[in-house]
C-alpha positions as CSV (number, residue, x, y, z in Angstrom):
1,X,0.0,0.0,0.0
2,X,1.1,3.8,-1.1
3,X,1.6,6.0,2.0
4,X,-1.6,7.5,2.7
5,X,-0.4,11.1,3.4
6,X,-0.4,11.1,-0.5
7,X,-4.3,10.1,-1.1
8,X,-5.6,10.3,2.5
9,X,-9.4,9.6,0.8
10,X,-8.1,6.4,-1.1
11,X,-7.0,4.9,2.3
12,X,-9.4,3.4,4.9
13,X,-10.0,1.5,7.7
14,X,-13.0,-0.5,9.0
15,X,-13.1,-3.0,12.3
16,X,-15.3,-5.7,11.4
17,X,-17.9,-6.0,14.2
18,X,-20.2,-8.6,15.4
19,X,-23.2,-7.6,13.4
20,X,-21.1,-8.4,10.4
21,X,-20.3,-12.0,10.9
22,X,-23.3,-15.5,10.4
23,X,-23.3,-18.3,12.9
24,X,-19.7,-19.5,11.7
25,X,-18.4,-16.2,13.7
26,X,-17.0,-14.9,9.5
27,X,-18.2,-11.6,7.8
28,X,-21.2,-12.2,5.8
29,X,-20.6,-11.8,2.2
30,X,-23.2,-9.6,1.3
31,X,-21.5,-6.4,3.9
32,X,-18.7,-6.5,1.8
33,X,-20.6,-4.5,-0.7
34,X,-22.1,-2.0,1.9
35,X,-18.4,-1.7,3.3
36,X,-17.2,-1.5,-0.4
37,X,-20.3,1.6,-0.8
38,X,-19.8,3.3,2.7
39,X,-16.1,3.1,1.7
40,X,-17.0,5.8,-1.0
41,X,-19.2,7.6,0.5
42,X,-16.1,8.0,3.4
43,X,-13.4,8.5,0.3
44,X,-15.6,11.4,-0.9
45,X,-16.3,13.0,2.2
46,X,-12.2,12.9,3.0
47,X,-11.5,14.2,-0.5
48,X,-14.2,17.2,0.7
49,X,-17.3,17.2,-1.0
50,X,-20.6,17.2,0.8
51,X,-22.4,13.7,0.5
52,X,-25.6,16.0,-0.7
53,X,-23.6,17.3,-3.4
54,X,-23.6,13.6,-4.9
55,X,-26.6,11.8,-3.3
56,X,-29.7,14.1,-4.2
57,X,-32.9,13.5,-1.9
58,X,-35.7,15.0,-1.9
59,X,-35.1,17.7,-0.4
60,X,-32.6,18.8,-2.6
61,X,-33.5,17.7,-6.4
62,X,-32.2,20.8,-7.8
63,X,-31.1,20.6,-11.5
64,X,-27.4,19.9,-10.9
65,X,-28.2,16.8,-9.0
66,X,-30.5,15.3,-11.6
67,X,-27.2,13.2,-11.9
68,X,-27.6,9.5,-10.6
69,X,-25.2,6.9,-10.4
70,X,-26.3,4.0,-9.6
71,X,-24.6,0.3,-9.7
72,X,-24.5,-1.8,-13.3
73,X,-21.9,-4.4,-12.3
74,X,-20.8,-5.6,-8.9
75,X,-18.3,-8.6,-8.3
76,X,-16.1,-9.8,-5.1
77,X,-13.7,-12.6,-4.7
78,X,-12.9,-13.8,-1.1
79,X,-9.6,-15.2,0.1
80,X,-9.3,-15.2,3.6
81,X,-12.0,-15.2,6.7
82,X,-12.9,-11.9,8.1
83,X,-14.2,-12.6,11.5
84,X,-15.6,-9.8,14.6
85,X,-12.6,-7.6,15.4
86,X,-10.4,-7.9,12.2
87,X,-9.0,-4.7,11.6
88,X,-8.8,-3.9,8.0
89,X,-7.2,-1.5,5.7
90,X,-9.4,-0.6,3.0
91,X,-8.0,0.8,-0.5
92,X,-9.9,2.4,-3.2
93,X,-8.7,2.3,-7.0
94,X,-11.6,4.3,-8.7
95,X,-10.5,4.5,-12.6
96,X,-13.1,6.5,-14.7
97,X,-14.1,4.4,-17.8
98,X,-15.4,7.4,-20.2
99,X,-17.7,10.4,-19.7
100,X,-20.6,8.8,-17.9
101,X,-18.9,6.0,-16.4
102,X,-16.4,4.7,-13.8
103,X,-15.6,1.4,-11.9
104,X,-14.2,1.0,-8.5
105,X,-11.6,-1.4,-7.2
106,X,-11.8,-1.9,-3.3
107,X,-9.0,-4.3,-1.9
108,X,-9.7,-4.9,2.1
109,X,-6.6,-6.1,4.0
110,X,-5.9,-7.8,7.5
111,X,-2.7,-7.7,8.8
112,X,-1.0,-7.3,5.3
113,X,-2.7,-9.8,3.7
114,X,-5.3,-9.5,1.2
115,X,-8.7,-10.9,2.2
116,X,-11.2,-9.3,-0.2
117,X,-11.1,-7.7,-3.6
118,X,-14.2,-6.3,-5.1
119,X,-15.5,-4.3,-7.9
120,X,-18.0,-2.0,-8.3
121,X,-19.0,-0.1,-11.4
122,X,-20.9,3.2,-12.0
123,X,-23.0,4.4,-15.1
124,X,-24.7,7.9,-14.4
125,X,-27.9,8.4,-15.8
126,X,-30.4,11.7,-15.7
127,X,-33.0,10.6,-13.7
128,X,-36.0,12.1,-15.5
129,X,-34.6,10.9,-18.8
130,X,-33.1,7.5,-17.4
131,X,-30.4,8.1,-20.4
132,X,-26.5,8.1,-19.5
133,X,-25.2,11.4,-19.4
134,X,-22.0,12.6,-18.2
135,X,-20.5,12.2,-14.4
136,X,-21.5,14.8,-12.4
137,X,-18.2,17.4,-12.3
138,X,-17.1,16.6,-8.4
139,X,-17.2,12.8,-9.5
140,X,-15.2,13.8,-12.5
141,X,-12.7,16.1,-10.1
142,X,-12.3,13.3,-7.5
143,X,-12.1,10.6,-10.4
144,X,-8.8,13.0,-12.0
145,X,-7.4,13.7,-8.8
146,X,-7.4,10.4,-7.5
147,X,-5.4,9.2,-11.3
148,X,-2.9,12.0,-10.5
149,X,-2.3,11.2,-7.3
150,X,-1.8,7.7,-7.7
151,X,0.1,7.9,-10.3
């Protein structure tokens, strides 16, 4: 892993808790995907954009926010347990495929050794049109500096 000092919002931790793990005391696969999301939404708040500057609700649909992104491909492949109190190191590799699209690579860590890689990818669409349009410009700003930084 890079020294986080260089991409502070590409570098994260998580401690898996109790909640997280089935009868056989091991994370449940389906968190991985809501740690994989809540990830993001961390990455983006460290990189310094208001969540409500991405996530419209209803109470603020203005027409910059008419942007939605929502999820077209998700895949994970496990390689070690993950069990209550595993602390892990979580990095983020977002790469932004063209104009209205990006994916993002989330490898989880224990103890320096990989136990999770997943991928999540992100088409955004105009949500009264439901066509693709462009990435919304902090997306596309967070997407650029995250390449440079990286690099």
């Amino acid at each position: 892993m890079q020294s986080t000092s260089s991409v502070p919002w590409l570098y994260l931790k998580r401690v898996v808790r109790f909640g997280d793990t089935d009868a056989a005391g091991v994370m449940h696969f389906h968190h991985l995907f809501r740690w994989c999301h809540e990830a993001w939404e961390e990455s983006l708040e460290t990189y310094g954009l208001s969540l409500n500057q991405v996530f419209p609700d209803i109470t603020n649909m203005q027409e910059s926010l008419m942007v939605g992104l929502p999820i077209v491909h998700c895949e994970a492949d496990f390689f070690l347990p993950m069990t209550t109190g595993d602390h892990l190191e979580i990095e983020l590799l977002p790469l932004k495929l063209d104009v209205s699209s990006f994916e993002m690579q989330v490898r989880f860590k224990c103890l320096g050794q990989e136990t999770a890689l997943a991928l999540i990818r992100h088409v955004a669409i105009n949500f009264r049109s439901r066509k693709r349009c462009p990435l919304p410009n902090a997306i596309s700003l967070w997407l650029e500096d995250s390449a440079i930084k990286r690099a």
